[in-house]
Backbone as CSV, one residue per row, in Angstrom:
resi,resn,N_x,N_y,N_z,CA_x,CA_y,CA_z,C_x,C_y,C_z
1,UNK,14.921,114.018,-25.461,14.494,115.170,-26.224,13.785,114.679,-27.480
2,UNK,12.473,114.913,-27.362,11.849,114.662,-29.036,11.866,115.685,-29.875
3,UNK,11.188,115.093,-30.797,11.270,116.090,-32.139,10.051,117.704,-31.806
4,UNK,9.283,117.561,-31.236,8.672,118.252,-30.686,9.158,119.775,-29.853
5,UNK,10.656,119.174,-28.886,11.317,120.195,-28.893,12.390,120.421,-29.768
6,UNK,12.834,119.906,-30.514,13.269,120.130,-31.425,13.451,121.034,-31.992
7,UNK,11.526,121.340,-32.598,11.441,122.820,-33.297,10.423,122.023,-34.254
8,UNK,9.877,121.110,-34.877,9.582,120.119,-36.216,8.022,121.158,-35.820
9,UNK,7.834,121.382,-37.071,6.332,122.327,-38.023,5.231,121.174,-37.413
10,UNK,4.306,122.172,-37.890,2.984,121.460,-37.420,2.412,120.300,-38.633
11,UNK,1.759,119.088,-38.617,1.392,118.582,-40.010,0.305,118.894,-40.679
12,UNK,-0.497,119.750,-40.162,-1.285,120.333,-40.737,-1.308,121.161,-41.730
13,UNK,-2.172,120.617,-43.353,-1.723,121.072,-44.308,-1.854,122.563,-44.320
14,UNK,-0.555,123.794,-44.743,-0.563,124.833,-44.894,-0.503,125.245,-43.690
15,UNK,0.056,124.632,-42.822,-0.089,125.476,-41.440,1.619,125.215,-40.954
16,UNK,2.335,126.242,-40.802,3.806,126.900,-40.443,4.481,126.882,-39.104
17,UNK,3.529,126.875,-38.206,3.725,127.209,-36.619,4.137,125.809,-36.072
18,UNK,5.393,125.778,-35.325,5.885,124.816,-34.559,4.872,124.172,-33.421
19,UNK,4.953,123.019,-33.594,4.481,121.867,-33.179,4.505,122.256,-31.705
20,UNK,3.177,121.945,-30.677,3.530,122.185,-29.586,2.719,120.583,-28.759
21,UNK,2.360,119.407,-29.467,1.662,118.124,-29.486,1.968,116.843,-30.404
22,UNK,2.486,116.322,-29.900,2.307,114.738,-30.968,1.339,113.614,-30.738
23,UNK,0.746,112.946,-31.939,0.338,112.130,-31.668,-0.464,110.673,-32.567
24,UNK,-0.629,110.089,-33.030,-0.391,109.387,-33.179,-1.841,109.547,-34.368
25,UNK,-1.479,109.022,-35.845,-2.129,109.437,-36.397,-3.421,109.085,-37.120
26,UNK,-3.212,107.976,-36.349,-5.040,107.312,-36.596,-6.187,107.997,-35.343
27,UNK,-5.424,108.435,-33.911,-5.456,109.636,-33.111,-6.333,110.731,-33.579
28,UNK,-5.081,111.305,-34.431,-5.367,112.602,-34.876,-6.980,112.388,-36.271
29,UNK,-6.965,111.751,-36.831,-7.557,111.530,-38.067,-9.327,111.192,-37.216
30,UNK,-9.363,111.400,-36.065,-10.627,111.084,-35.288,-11.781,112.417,-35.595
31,UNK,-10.894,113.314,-35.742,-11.680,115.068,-36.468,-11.286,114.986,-37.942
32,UNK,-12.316,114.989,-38.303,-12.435,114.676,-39.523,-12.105,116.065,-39.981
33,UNK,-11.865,117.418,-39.813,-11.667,118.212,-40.254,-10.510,118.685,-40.518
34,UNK,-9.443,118.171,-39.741,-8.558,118.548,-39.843,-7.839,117.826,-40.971
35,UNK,-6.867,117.881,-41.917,-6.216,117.797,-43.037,-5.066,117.110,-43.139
36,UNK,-4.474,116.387,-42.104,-3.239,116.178,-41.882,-1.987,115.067,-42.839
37,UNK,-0.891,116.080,-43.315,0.508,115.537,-43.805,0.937,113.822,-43.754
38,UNK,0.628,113.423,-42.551,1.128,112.325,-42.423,0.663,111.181,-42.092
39,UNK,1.297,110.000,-41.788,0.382,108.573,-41.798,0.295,108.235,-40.192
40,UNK,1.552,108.233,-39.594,1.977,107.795,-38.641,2.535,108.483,-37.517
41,UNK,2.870,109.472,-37.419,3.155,110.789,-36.472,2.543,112.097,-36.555
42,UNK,1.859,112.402,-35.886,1.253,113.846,-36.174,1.341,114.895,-35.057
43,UNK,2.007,115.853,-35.597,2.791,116.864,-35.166,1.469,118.109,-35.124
44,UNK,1.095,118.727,-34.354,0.075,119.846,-33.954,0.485,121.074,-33.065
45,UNK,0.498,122.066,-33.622,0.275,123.023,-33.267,-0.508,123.780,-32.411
46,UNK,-0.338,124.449,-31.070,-1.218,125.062,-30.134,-2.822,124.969,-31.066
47,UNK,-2.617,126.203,-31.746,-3.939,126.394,-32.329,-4.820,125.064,-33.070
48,UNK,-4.220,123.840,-33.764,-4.529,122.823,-34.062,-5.073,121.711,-33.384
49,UNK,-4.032,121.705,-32.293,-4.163,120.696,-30.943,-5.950,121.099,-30.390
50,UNK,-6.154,122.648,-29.821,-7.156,122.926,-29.377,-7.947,122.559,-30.250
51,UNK,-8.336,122.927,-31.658,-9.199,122.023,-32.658,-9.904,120.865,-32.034
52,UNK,-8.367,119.831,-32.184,-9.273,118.551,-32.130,-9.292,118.147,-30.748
53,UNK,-9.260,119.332,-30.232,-9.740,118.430,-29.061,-11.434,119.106,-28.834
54,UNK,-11.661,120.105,-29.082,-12.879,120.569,-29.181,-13.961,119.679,-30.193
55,UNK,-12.900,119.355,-31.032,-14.174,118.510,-32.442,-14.345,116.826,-32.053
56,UNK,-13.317,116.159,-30.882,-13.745,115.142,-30.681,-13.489,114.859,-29.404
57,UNK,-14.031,116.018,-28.505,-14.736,115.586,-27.291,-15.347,114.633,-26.618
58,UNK,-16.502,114.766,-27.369,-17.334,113.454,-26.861,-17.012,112.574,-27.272
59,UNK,-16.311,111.796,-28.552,-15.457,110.917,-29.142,-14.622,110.307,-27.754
60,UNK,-14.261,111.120,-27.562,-13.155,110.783,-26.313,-13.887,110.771,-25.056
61,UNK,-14.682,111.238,-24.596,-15.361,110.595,-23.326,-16.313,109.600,-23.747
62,UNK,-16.605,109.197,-24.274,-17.115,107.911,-24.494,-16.074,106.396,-24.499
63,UNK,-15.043,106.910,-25.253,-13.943,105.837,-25.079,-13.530,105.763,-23.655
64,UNK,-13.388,107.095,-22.659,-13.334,106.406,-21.556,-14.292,106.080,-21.089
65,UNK,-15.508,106.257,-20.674,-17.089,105.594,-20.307,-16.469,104.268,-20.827
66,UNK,-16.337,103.490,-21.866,-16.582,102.250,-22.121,-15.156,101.592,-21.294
67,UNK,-14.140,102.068,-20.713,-12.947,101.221,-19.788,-13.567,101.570,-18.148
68,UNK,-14.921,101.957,-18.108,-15.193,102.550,-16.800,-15.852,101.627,-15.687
């Protein structure tokens, strides 16, 4: 059982809604838009999670293209 089910908040600054993603926070820090609490664990929220995955899309298919 992780902290995730747990119940643990999202790290996104000013944002309240339980965590429904973890991950790792040089990871997370790849969308530059997002704001995030912490150094080393990053805790995301439905609505957050979808964020970055929309803002670093192509970020991320390119990293796999280059193991391809």
């Amino acid at each position: 059982m992780g902290r995730v089910d747990k119940g643990v908040n999202c790290s996104v600054q000013g944002c309240e809604e339980s965590a429904q993603r973890s991950m790792s926070g040089s990871k997370a820090r790849m969308a530059t838009d997002l704001v995030v609490n912490s150094d080393k664990r990053v805790y995301l929220c439905r609505a957050h999670y979808k964020e970055w995955k929309k803002s670093t899309k192509e970020d991320r298919e390119n990293e796999r293209a280059r193991w391809q």
